[in-house]
Structure formats: C-alpha cells, structure tokens
N, C-alpha and C positions, 0 to 999 in steps of 0.2 A: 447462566440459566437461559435456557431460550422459550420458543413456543409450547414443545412437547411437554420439556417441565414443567412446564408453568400449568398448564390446563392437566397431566396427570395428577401433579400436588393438588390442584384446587379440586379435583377428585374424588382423592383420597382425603381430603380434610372434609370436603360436605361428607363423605358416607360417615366418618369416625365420627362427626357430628350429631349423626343420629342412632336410636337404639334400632333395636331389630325389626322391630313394629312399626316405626315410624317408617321404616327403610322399607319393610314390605308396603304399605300401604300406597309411599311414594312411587314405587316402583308399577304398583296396580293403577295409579292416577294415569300416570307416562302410560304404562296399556291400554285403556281406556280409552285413551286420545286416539288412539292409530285406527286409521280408518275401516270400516267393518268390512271390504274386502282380505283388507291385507291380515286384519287379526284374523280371520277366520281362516286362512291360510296357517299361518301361525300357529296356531289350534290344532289343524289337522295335522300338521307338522310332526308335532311334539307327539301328539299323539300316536300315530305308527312308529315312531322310531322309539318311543319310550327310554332314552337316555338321560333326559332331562328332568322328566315327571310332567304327569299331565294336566289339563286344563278343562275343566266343564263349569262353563259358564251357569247353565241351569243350574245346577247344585252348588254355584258357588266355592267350586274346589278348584283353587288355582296351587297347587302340588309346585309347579315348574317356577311361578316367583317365589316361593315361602323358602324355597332350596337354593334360588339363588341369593334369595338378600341373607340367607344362614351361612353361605359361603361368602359374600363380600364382609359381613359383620366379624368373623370367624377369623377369617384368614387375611383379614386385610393387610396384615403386618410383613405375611410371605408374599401378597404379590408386589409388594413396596421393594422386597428382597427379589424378586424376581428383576422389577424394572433398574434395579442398579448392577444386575448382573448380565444384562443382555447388551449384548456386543455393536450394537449401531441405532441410531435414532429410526430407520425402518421400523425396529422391531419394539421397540418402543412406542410407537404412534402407534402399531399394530396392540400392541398388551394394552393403551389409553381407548383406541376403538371398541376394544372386545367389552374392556369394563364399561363404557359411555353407553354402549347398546344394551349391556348387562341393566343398567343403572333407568335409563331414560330412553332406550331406543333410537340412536343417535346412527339415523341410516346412512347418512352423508358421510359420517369418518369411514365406517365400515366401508363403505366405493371406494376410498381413495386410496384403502390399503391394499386395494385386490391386485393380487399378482397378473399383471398381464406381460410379463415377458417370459420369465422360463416356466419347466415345465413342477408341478408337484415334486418337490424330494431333491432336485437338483439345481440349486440355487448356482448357476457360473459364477457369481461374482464371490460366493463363500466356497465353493467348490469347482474351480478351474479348470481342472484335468484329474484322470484317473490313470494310475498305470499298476499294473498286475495285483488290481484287489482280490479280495476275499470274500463277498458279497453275501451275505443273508436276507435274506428277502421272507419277512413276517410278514403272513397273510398276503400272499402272493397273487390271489383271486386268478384272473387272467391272462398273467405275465403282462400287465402293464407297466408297471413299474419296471421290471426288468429291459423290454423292450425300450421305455424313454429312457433307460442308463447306457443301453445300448445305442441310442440314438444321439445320444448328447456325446457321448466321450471315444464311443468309438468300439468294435468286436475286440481290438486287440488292451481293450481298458483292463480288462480283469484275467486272473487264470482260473479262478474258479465261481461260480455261483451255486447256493443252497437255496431254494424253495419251497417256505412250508404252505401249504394251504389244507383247509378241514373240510371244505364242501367238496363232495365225490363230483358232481357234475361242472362245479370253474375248475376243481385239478384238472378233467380231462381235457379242458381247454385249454388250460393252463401247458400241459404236454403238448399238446398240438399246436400250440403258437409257438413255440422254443423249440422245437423238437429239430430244426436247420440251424441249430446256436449249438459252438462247440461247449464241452466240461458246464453244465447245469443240471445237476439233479434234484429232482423234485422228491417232495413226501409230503402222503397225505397224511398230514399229522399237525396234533395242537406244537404252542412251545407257550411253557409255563416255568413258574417256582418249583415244581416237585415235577416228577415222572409218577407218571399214571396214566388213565384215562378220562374221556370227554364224551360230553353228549352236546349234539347241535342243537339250539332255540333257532328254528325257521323264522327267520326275520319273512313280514308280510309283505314288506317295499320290494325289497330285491337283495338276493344272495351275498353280495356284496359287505349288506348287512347281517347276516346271518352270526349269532353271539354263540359262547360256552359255558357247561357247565362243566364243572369237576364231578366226574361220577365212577364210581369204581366199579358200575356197571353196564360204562358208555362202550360204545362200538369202536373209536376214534385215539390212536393212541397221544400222549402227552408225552414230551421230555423238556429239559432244560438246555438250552444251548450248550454251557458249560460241561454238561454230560455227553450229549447228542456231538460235537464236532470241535475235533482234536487240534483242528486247522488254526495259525492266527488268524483273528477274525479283521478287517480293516472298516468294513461296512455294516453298521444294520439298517435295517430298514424297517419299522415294525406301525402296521397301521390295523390290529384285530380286533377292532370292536370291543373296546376299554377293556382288554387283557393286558394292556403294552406294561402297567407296573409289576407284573407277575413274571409276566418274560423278561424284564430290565433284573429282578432278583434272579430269576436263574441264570441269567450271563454277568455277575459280578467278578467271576474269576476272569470272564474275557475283559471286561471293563477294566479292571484293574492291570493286567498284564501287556492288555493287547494296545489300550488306548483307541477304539473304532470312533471312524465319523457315526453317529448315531442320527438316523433320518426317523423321527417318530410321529404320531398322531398326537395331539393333546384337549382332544376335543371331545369324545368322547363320556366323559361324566366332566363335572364342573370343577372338580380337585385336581384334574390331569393337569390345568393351565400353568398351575404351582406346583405339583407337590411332585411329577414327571422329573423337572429340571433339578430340585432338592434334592431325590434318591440320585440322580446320575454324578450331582457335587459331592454328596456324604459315602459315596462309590469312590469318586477319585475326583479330588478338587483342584485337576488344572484345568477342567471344562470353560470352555466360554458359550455362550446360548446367543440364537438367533431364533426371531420369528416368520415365518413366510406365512400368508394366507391368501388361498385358494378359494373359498366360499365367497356367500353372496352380497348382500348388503342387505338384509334383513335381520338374518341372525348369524351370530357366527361360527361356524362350522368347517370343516375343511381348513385346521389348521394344526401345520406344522413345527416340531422344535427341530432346528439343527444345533445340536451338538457338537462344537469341536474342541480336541485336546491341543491345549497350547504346547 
C-alpha cells in the first residue's frame, strides 16, 4: 500500500463514518472556510451551469452540497469499486482529488492532478498511435477535438471520421474548420438511447454548454449509434452535456462487437464519476479505465474516463 491508498482509504472510512447529515454539515463547515472571494466565484459557478445544483446563501439553500454528500453516502461502495478498477495510480490520485475537494475542498491535490502535457481525449502515454480508426466524435462543437486527433496522430491516423453536433451555429463552424480534412462527415444531430427527436436548452455561458431534451416535438433529430453507423466503430469520443450514459446505451451493440477506445466526459452530474465506468463493464468486462483531468483547481470539472479493451 502506498501514499494514494492510504489517504483514499482514510477517505473513504471518515465519510462511511458519518451519516448523511453529519456529512452535509461537514462538508458546509469546509465551505464556509473558503475565502469569500473565491466562494462567491463558486456560487456563480454553479449557478449558470446548473449541473450540480445550486447555492443561495440568502435563503440558505445549498442544493449543490445536500447532492453531493447524497452521492458520497449513497454510492461510496461504487467509487471504492471504481478506484480498484482504474488502471494506474494517476488516476487514482486523480478519483482521491475529486472526492478530497468533494469532501473538504482540498484545492492543492486537485493542481497536482492537472494535466499539463497532452491534450484533452488523447492521453499518448495510454493511446500511442492511431492507424485507420473509425472516429466518432459526440458533441463535436467546433471540430476541436477532431482537429487535436489530427494533430496528435497525424491526417493519415484514421479512414473515416463521424461528427455529431446539435447547435446549428458550432455545426457551421464545425464544417468550416474540417472542411480541408479528407472522409468526415458531419450531422447536425442529437445521439441517444432511442431515435427520435430533441429540443436545445440554450445554455447562458456559452454554446458549448448548451443541454437536450427528448421531445417528440423538437426540431433536431436523435439516433443511436448502433442504428445510425453500420461501420466498425474503433473510437468514441462523447462529451454532450450529461447525455454521454444515453449514447453509451445506444452504442452497446458497437461496444460489445466492436470493442472502441471510448474517450468520454464524466463530469457532468455527480453519478457520471461511477456509474459511466459501471455501464461500460456491465457492456463488456474486459474494459480497463483511466482518469485524465483537464479542469481547474477549485472544483472539478473537465474530466475524462479513458476506456480501454484489454
């Protein structure tokens, strides 16, 4: 056992130690403490992106702790299950930062896990090289992602790429920055558990975050990968604003057959951290999981599961 274990375990025994109440109040103490610039940031945070639940001091409604000490009391047992299933002490210290900040705000681990060499989604040291993938690209927004695949591995990495995106104004960008890249096509289209249709919630930050709803009388249509593209699939890539376990169900037939590196978001609502990695093993359990994170040292955000088929 080393340092990671040791201060996860010591963790996980103080939360199991207390009931839920106790666990929120602690968690509102540790808030309390952080200094009123930075909580009020925090605040404002939460509050536009509304993924979390939010926070009004005035009225004494703190939404965003009562939902995270329900999911550490709750699910303590899967993220236990998670940390003995993730494939390097990286990701590990990374799964111990998210719950320390979860817990007590523990801004110092969250710095030291922050990726600063590769780029989002393409980890070199878990993904090497690329040769004639199959690429899907969820929530493609501005062909970023696309463009750092291309950048990292090279034009002749893949033979085909699929791009969905739902905002009519990043698709058109989205075409316009690829549009000099051979075999990528784009659709402006949801991907979900069923086929249908979608209506956009205009996120107020930026397009980026713009969410779905299932509506059979949305403008935007919906498929499922497995319906939607015939192709072996070798990559996904899915980062759509806490859809990614509705798209992970409709690609179970790619999952199971195809075995894809799966490059997903898990940040999104508080259950993606665990319960993302779970659907992908109870899909096909020769998976090994990796954590990478992108985000800040405040809260954590901008983090990735890499999935690979042993």
């Amino acid at each position: 056992m080393n340092k990671i274990d040791i201060n996860f375990l010591k963790l996980i025994n103080e939360i199991r130690s207390l009931s839920e109440k106790e666990l929120y109040y602690k968690i509102r103490t540790n808030f309390d403490k952080i200094n009123h610039q930075t909580r009020t940031n925090m605040i404002s945070y939460f509050n536009e992106f509304l993924y979390w639940g939010k926070i009004d001091i005035v009225n004494n409604y703190y939404e965003e702790i009562e939902l995270k000490a329900k999911e550490l009391k709750e699910h303590l047992k899967d993220f236990e299950d998670l940390y003995l299933h993730l494939g390097d002490y990286r990701s590990k210290k990374i799964l111990y930062a998210i719950l320390n900040n979860w817990y007590c705000y523990d801004f110092k681990t969250l710095g030291e896990v922050q990726e600063k060499c590769y780029d989002d989604y393409f980890d070199l040291d878990l993904i090497p090289d690329c040769k004639n993938e199959i690429l899907v690209d969820l929530g493609a927004y501005t062909g970023d992602s696309i463009l750092s695949f291309i950048r990292n591995y090279g034009i002749n990495s893949y033979n085909k790429i699929y791009a969905y995106e739902i905002t009519p104004k990043s698709y058109q960008t989205l075409t316009n920055n690829i549009k000099d890249y051979p075999n990528i096509t784009c659709y402006l289209k949801g991907v979900g558990n069923i086929n249908g249709t979608i209506s956009i919630i205009d996120s107020s930050v930026d397009a980026s975050a713009n969410t779905v709803l299932i509506d059979e009388c949305g403008n935007i249509p919906m498929a499922t990968l497995d319906e939607d593209i015939k192709d072996k699939i070798t990559i996904i890539k899915a980062d759509i604003e806490g859809f990614e376990k509705e798209a992970l169900m409709g690609a179970k037939k790619h999952i199971k057959e195809d075995h894809p590196k799966i490059l997903i978001s898990v940040y999104h609502k508080n259950e993606d951290l665990w319960k993302i990695p779970k659907m992908i093993r109870e899909i096909d359990d020769t998976y090994k999981f990796y954590l990478r994170y992108h985000g800040g040292s405040i809260y954590p955000t901008e983090i990735t599961l890499i999935a690979l088929a042993n």
